[in-house]
Backbone as CSV, one residue per row, in Angstrom:
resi,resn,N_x,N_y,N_z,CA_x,CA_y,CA_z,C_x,C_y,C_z
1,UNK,-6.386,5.500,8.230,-5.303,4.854,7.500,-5.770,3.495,7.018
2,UNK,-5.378,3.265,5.924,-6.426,2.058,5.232,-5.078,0.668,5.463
3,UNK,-5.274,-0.059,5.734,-4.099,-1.114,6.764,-5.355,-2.831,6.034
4,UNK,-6.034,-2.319,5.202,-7.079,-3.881,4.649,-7.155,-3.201,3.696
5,UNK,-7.372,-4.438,2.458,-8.050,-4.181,1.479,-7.974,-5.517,0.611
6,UNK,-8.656,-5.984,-0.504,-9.114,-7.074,-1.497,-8.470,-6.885,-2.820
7,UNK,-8.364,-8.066,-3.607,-8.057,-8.291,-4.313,-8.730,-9.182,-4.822
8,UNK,-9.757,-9.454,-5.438,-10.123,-11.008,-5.927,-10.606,-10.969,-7.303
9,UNK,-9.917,-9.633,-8.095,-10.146,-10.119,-10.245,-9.117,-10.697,-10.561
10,UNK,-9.572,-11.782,-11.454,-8.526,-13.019,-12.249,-6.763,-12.009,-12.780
11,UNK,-5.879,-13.056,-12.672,-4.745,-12.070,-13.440,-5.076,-11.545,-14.367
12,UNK,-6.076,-12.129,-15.260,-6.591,-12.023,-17.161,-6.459,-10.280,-16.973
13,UNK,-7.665,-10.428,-15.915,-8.290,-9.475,-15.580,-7.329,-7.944,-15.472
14,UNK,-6.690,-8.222,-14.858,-5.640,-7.280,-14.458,-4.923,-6.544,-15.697
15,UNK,-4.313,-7.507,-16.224,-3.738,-7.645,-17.255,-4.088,-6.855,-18.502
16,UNK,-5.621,-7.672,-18.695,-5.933,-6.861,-19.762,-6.431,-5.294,-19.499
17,UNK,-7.054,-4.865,-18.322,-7.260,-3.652,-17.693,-5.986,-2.203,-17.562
18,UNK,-5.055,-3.048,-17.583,-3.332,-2.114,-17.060,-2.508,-2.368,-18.100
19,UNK,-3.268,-2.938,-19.316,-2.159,-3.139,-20.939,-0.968,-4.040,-19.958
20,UNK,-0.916,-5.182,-19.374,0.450,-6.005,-19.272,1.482,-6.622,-20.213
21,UNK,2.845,-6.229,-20.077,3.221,-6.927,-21.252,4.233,-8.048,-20.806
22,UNK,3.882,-8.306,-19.095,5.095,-9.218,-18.875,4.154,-9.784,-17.334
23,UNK,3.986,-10.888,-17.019,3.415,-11.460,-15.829,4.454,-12.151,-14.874
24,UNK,4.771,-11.898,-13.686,6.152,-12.627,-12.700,5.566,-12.542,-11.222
25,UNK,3.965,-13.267,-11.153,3.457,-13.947,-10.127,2.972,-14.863,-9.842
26,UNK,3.483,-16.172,-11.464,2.651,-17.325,-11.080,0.965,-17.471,-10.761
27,UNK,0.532,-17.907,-9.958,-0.944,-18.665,-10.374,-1.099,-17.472,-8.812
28,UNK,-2.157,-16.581,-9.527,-2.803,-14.990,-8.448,-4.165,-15.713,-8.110
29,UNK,-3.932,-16.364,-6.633,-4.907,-16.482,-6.024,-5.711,-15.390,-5.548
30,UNK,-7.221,-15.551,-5.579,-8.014,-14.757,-4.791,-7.629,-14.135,-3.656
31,UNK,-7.713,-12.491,-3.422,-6.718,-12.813,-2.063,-8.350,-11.702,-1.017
32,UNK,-9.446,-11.787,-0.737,-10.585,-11.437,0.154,-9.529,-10.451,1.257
33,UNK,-8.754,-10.681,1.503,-7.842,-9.684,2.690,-6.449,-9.679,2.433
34,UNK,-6.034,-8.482,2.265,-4.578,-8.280,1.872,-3.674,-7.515,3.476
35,UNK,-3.137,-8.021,4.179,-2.656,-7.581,5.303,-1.307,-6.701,5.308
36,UNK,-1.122,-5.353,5.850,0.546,-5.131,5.983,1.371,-6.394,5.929
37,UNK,2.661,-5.816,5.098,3.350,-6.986,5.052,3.264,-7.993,4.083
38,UNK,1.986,-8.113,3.818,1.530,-9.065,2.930,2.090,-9.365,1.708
39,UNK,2.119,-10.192,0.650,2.669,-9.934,-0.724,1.404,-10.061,-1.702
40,UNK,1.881,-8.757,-2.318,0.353,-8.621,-2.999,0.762,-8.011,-4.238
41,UNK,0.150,-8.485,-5.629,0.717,-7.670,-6.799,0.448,-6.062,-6.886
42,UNK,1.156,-6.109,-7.804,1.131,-4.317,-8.138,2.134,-4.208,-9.894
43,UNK,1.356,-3.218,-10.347,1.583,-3.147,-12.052,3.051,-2.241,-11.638
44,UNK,4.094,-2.576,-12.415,5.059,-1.228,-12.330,5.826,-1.434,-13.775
45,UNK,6.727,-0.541,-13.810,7.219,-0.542,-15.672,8.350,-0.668,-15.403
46,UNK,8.706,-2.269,-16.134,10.299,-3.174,-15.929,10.952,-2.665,-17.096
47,UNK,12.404,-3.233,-17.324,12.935,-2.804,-18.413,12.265,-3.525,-19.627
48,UNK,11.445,-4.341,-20.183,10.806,-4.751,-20.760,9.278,-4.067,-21.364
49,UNK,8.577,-3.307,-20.370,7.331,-2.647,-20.029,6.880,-2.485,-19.008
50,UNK,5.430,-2.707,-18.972,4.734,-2.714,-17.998,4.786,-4.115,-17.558
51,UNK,4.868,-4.351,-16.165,4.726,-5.965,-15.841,4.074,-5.729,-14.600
52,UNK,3.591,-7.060,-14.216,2.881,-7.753,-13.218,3.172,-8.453,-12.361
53,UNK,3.763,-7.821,-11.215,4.716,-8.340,-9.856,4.325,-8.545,-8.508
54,UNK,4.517,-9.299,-7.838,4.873,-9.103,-6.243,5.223,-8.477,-5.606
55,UNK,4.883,-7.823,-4.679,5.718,-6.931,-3.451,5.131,-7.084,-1.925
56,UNK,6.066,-7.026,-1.117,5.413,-7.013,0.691,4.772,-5.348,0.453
57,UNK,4.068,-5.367,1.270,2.986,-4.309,1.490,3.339,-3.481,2.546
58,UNK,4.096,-2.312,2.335,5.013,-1.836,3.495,6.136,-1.220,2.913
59,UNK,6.614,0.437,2.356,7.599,1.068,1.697,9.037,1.047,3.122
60,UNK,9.630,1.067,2.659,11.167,1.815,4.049,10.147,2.677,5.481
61,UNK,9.977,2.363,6.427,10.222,3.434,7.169,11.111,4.834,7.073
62,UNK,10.885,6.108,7.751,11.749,6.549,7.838,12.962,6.029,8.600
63,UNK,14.252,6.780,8.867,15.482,6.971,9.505,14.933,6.901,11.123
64,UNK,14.057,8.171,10.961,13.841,8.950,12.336,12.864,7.917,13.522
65,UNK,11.950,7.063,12.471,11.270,6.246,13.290,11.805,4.923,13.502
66,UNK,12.666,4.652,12.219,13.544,3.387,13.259,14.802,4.053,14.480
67,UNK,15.058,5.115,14.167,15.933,5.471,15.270,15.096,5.683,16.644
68,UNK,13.697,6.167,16.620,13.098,6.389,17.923,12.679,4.843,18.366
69,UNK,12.145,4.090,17.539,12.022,2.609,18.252,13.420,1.837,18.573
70,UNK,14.937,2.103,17.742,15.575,1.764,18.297,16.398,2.303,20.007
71,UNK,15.833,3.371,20.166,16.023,4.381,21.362,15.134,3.216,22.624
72,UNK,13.911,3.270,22.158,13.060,2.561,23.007,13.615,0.811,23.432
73,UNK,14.063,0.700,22.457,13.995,-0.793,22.347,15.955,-0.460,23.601
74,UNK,16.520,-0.133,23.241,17.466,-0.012,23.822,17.438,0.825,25.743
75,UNK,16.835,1.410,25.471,16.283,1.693,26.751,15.910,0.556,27.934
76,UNK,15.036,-0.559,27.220,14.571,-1.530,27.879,15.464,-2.473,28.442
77,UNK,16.520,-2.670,27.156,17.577,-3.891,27.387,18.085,-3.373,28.494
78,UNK,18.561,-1.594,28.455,19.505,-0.995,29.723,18.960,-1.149,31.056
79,UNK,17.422,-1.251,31.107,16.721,-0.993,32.201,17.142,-2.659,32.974
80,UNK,17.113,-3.710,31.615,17.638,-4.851,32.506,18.985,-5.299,32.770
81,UNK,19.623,-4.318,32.375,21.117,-4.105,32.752,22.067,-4.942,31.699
82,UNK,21.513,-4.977,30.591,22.185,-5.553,29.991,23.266,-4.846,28.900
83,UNK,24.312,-5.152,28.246,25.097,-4.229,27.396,24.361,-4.135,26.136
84,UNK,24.321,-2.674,25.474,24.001,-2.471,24.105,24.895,-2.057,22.896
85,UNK,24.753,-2.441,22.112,25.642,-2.177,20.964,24.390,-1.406,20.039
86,UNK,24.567,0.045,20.214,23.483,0.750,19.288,23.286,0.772,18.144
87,UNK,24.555,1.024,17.327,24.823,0.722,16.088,24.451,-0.758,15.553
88,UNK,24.482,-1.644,15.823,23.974,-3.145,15.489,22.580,-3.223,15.954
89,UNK,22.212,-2.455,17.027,20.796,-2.848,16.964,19.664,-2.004,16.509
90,UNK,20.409,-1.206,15.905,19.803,-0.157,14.678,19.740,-0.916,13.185
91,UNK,21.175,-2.009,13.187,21.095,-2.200,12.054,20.196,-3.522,12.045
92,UNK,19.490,-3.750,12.878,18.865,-5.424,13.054,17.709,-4.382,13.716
93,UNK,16.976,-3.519,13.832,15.746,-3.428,13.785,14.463,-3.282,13.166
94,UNK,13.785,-4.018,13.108,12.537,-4.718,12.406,11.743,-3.880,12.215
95,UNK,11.506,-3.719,10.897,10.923,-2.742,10.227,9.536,-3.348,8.745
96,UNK,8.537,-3.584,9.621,7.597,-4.160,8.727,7.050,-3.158,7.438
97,UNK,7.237,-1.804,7.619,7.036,-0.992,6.839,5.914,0.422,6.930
98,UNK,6.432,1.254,6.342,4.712,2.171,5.994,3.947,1.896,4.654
99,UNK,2.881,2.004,5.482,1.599,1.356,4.367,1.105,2.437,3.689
100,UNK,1.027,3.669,4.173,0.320,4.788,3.387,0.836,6.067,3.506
101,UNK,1.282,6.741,2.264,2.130,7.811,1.912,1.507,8.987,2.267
102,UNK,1.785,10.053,2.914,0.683,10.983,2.453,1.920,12.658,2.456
103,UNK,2.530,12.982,3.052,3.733,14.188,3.221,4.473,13.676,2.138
104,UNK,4.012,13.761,0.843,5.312,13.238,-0.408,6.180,14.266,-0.234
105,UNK,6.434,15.599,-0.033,7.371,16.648,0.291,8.620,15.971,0.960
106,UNK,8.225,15.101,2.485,9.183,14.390,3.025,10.814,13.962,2.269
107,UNK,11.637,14.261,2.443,12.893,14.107,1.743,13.101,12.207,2.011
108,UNK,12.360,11.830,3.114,12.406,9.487,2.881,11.430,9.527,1.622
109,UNK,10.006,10.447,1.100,10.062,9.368,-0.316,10.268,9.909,-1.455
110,UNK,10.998,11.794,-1.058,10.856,12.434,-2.865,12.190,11.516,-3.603
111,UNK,12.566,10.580,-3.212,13.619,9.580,-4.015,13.187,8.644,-4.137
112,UNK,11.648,8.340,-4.154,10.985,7.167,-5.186,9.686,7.835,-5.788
113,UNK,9.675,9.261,-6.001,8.419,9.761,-6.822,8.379,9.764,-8.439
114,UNK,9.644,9.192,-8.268,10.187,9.247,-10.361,8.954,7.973,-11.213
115,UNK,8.852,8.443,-12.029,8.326,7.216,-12.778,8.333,5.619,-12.648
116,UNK,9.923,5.633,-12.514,10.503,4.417,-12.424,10.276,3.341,-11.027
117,UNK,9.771,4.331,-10.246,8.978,3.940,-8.668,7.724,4.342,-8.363
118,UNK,6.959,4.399,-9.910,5.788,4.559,-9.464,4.839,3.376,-9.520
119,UNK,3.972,3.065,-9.418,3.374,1.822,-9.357,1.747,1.960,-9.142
120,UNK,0.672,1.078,-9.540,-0.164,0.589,-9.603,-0.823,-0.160,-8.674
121,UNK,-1.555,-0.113,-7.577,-1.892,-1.514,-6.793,-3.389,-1.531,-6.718
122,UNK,-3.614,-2.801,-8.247,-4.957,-3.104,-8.035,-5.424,-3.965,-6.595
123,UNK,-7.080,-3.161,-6.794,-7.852,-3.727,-6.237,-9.549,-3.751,-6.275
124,UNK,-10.234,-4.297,-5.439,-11.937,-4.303,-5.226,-12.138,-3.973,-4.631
125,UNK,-11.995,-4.038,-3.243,-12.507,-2.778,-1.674,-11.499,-2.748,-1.013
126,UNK,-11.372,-1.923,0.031,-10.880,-1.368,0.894,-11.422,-1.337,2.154
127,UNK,-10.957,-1.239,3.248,-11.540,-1.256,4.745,-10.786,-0.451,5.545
128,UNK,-11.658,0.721,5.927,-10.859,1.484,7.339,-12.178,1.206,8.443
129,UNK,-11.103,1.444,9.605,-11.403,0.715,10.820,-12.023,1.833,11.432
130,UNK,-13.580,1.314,12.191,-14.368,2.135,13.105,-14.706,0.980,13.942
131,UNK,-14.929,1.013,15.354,-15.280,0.414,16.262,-16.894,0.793,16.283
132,UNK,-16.915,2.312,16.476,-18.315,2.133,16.737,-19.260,2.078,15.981
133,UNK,-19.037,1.939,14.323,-19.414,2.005,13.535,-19.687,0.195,12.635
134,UNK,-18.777,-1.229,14.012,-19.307,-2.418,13.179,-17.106,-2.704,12.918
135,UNK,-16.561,-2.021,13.070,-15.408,-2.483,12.860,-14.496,-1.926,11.837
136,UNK,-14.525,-3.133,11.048,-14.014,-2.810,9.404,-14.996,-2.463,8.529
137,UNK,-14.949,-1.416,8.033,-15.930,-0.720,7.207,-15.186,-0.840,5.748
138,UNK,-16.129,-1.751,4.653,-15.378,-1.863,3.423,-16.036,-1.177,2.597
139,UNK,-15.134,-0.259,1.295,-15.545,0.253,0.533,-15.232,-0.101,-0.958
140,UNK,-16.061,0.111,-1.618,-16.024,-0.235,-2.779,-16.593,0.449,-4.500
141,UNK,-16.743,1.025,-5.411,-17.042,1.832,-6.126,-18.967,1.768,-6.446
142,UNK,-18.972,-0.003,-6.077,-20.755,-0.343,-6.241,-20.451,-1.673,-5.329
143,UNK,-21.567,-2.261,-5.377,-21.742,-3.334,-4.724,-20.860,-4.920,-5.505
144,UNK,-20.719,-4.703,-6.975,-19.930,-5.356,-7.720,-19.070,-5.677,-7.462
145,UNK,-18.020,-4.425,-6.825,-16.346,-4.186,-6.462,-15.794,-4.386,-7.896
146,UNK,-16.043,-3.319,-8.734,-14.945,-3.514,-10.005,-13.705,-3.166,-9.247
147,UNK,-12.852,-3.657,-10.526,-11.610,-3.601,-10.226,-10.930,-1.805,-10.284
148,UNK,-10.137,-1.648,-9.653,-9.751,-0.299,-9.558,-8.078,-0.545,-9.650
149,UNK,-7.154,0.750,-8.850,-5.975,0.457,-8.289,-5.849,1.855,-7.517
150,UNK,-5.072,1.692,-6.357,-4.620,2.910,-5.699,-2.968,3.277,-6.447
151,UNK,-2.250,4.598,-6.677,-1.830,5.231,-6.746,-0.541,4.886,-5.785
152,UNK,0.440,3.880,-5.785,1.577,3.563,-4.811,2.914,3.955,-5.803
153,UNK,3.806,3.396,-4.905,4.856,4.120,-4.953,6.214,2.493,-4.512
154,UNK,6.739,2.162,-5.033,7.854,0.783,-4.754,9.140,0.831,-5.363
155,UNK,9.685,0.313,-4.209,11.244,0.470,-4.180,11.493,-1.507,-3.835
156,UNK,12.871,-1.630,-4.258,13.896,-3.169,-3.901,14.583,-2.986,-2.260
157,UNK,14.846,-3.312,-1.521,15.036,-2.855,-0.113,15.786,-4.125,0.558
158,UNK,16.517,-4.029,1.260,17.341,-4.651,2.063,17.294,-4.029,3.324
159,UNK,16.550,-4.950,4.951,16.188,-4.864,5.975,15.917,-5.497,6.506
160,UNK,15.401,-5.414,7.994,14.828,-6.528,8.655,13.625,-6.668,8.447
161,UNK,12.677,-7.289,8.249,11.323,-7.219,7.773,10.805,-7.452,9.611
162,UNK,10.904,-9.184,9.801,10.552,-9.407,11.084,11.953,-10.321,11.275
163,UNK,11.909,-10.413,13.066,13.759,-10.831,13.732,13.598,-11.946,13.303
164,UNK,12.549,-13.034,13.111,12.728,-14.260,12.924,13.662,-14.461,11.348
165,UNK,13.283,-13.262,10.829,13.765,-13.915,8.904,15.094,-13.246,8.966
166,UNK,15.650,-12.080,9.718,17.236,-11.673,9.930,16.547,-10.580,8.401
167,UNK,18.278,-10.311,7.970,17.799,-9.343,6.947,17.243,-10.203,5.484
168,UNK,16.595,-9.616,4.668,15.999,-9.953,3.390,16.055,-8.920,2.347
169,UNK,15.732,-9.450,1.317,16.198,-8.270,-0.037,14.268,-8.313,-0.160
170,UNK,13.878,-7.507,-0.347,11.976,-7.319,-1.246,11.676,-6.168,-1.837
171,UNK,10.738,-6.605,-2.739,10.185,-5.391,-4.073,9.448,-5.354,-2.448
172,UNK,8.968,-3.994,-1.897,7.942,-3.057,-1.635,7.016,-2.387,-1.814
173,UNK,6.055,-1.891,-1.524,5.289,-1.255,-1.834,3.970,-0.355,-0.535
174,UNK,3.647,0.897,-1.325,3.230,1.595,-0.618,2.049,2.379,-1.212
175,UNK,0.858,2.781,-0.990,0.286,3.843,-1.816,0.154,4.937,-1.231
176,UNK,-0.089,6.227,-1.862,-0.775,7.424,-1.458,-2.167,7.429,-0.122
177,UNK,-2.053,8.280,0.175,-3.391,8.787,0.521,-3.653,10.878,0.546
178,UNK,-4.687,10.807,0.720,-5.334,12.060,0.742,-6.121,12.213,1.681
179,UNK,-6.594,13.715,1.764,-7.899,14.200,2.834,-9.026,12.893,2.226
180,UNK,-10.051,12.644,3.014,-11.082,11.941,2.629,-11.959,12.260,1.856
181,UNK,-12.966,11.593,1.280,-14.085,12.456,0.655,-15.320,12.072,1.754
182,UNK,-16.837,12.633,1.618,-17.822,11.869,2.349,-18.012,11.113,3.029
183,UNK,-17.679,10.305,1.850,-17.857,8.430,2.358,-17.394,7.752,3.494
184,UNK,-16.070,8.147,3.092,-14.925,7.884,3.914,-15.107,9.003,5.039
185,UNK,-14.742,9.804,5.417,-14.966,10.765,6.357,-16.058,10.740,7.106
186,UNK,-17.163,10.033,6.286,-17.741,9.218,7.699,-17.212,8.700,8.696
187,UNK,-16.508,7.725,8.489,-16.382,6.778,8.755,-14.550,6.432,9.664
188,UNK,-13.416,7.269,8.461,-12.472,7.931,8.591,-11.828,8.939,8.500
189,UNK,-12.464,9.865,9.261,-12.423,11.601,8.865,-10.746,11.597,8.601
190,UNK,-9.695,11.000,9.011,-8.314,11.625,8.698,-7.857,11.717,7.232
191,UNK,-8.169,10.383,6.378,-7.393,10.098,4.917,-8.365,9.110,4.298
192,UNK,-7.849,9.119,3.416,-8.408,7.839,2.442,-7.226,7.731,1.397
193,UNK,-7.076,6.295,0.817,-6.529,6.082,0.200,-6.360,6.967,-1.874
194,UNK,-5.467,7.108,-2.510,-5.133,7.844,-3.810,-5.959,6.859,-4.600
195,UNK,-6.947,7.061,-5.204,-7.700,5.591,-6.469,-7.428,6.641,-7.714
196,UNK,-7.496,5.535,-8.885,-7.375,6.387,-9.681,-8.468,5.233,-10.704
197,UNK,-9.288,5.512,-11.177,-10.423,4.752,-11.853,-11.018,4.973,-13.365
198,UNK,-9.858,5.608,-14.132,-9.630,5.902,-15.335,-8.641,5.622,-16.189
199,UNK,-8.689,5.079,-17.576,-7.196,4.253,-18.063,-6.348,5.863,-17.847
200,UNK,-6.849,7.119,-17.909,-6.067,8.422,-18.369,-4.993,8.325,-17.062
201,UNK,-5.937,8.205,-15.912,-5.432,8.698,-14.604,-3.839,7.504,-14.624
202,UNK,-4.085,6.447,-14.642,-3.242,5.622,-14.808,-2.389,5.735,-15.015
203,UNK,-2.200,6.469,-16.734,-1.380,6.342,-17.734,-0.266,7.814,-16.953
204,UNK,-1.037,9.004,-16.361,-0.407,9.593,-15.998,0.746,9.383,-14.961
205,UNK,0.106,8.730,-14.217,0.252,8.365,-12.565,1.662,7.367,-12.946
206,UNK,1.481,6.833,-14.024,2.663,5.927,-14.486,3.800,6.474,-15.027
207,UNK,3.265,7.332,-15.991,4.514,7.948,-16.871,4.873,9.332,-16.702
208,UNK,3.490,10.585,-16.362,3.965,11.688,-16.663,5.245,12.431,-15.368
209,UNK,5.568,13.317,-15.706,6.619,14.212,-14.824,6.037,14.097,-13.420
210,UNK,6.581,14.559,-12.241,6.731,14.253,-10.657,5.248,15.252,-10.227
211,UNK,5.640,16.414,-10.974,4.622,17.476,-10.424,2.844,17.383,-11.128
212,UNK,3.040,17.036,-12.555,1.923,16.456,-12.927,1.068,15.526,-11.752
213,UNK,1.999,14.092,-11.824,1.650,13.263,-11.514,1.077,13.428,-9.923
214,UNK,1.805,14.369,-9.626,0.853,14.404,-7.913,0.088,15.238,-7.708
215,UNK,-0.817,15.642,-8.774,-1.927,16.209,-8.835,-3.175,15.267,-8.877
216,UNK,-2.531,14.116,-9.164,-3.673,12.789,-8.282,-3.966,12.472,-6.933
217,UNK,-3.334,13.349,-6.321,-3.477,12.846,-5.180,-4.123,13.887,-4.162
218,UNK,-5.671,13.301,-4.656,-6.699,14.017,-4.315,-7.468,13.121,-4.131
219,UNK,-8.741,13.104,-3.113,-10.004,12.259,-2.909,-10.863,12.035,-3.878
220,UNK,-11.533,10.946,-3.848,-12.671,10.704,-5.178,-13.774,11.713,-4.769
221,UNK,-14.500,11.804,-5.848,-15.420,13.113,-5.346,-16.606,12.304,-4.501
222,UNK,-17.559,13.294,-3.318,-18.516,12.601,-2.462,-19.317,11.770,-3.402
223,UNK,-19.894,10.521,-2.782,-20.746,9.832,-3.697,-20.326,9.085,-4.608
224,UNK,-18.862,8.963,-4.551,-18.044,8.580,-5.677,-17.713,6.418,-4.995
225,UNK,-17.999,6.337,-3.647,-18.122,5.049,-2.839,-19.374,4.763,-2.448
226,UNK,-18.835,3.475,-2.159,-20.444,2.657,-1.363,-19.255,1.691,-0.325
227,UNK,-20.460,1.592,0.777,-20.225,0.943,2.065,-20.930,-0.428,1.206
228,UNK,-19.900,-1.449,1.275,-20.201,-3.031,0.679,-20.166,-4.108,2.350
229,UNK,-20.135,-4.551,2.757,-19.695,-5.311,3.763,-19.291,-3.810,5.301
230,UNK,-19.370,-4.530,6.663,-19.133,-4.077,7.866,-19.032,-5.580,8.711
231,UNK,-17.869,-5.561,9.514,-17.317,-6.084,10.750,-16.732,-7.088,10.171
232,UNK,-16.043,-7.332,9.063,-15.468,-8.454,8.762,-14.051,-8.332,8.375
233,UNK,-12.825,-9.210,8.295,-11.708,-8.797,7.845,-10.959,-9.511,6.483
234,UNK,-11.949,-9.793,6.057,-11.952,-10.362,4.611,-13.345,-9.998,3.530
235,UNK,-13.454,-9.482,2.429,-14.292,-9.126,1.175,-14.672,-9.768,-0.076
236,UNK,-14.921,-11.083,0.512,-14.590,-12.038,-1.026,-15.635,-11.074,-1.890
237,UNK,-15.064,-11.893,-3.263,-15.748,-11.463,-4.428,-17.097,-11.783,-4.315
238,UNK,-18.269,-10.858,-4.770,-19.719,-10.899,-4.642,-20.023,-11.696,-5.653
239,UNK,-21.500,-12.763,-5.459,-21.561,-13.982,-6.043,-22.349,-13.159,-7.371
240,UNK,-21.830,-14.201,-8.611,-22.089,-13.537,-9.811,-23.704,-13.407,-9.870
C-alpha cells in the first residue's frame, strides 16, 4: 500500500502538462514527502474546467470500519467503567481516511466513480515500505522522476479528521491501486498504485464513462519503473 510519495514539479509545470484552466493553491511548494492526511494538489474538473486544487490525502472510510473502531474504542471506555453514548461517539470518531482504492465494486466508492469525482494526483516517486529491503523503497519512471499522476478519486466531506480539530468540512482525496507489476512486486508483492503516463490515459480517466474508465486500473507493464532512492522518507527533486 503506497502511504509516501513526492511532488516537487513547479505549478507551471503541472499546469501546462494537465491543460489547467483555473489554479486555487497559491504558491505549490516543493513537497520531497507527501504524508496521509497531508494536503496535496490534485487536477479535478470545476464548474469552470479543469482546475488545480488542494485536498487532505485520505477518501471517507467505510461505515463498517468506523463502526468496528467505534466498537473498540467503546469497549475500552466500558472496561473503565465509564458511561457511553454510542451514537455520539460514532459521530465524533476520527477518521484520517483511506489512502488507496482498490474493490471499486464496493457500494462506499461506486458513488464517487462518476467523472465529476474523478481526479488526477500528480507526482515524481512513490515509496512502498520493505524493512528488509532498506525501508522506503522509492519509485520512479527514470532516475529524473518526470512528472506523472496516479488515477484518484475526491469527494467534499464533513468529519472528524483528528479529535483535536472536532469536525471539519475538506476536498479529499484518494487514488486507485492494482495487482503490482515486477518492480513493485519485488518489493510490494500486494498492489501498486493506478499511474497513468499518457495525455490519452488522462483524458480518459477524466472524462470517459465509469466502465471505460476503469479499465485503467491496471499495473504499468514490468520494466516500466526504476528503484531511485532506498531508506529515506523524503525524494527531493534530482539535481539538474
Amino acid at each position: 500500500m503506497c502511504n509516501l510519495y513526492s511532488i516537487t514539479t513547479s505549478q507551471a509545470a503541472i499546469s501546462e502538462l494537465f491543460r489547467m484552466v483555473n489554479r486555487y493553491v497559491g504558491n505549490l511548494a516543493p513537497m520531497p514527502g507527501v504524508f496521509p492526511d497531508y494536503e496535496a494538489p490534485i487536477v479535478r474538473t470545476g464548474a469552470g474546467g479543469r482546475e488545480l486544487a488542494t485536498a487532505r490525502w485520505g477518501m471517507p472510510s467505510s461505515s463498517k470500519a468506523l463502526m468496528d473502531a467505534t466498537k473498540k474504542r467503546a469497549e475500552k471506555l466500558q472496561a473503565k467503567g465509564k458511561t457511553v453514548d454510542f451514537k455520539e461517539l460514532l459521530r465524533m470518531e476520527p477518521d484520517s481516511g483511506t489512502t488507496n482504492i482498490r474493490n471499486v465494486t464496493s457500494k462506499h466508492w461506486t458513488r464517487w466513480l462518476g467523472p465529476e469525482h474523478r481526479c488526477v494526483v500528480p507526482f515524481n516517486s512513490f515509496s512502498e515500505f520493505n524493512k528488509a529491503e532498506g525501508g522506503d523503497i522509492w519509485f520512479a519512471l527514470n532516475e529524473s522522476r518526470p512528472l506523472v499522476c496516479f488515477a484518484g478519486l475526491w469527494t467534499n466531506w464533513t468529519s472528524v479528521r483528528k479529535v483535536k480539530e472536532g469536525e471539519t468540512t475538506n476536498d479529499l482525496f484518494a487514488f486507485l491501486t492494482t495487482e503490482a507489476n515486477a518492480e513493485v512486486g519485488a518489493i510490494h508483492p500486494k498492489a501498486m498504485p493506478v499511474i497513468l503516463t499518457a495525455p490519452e490515459e488522462v483524458e480518459t480517466w477524466m472524462t470517459a464513462p465509469t466502465a471505460e474508465a476503469l479499465k485503467l486500473q491496471r499495473p504499468l507493464p514490468d520494466g516500466a519503473l526504476r528503484i531511485v532512492a532506498r531508506g529515506v522518507k523524503e525524494d527531493p527533486a534530482p539535481m539538474a
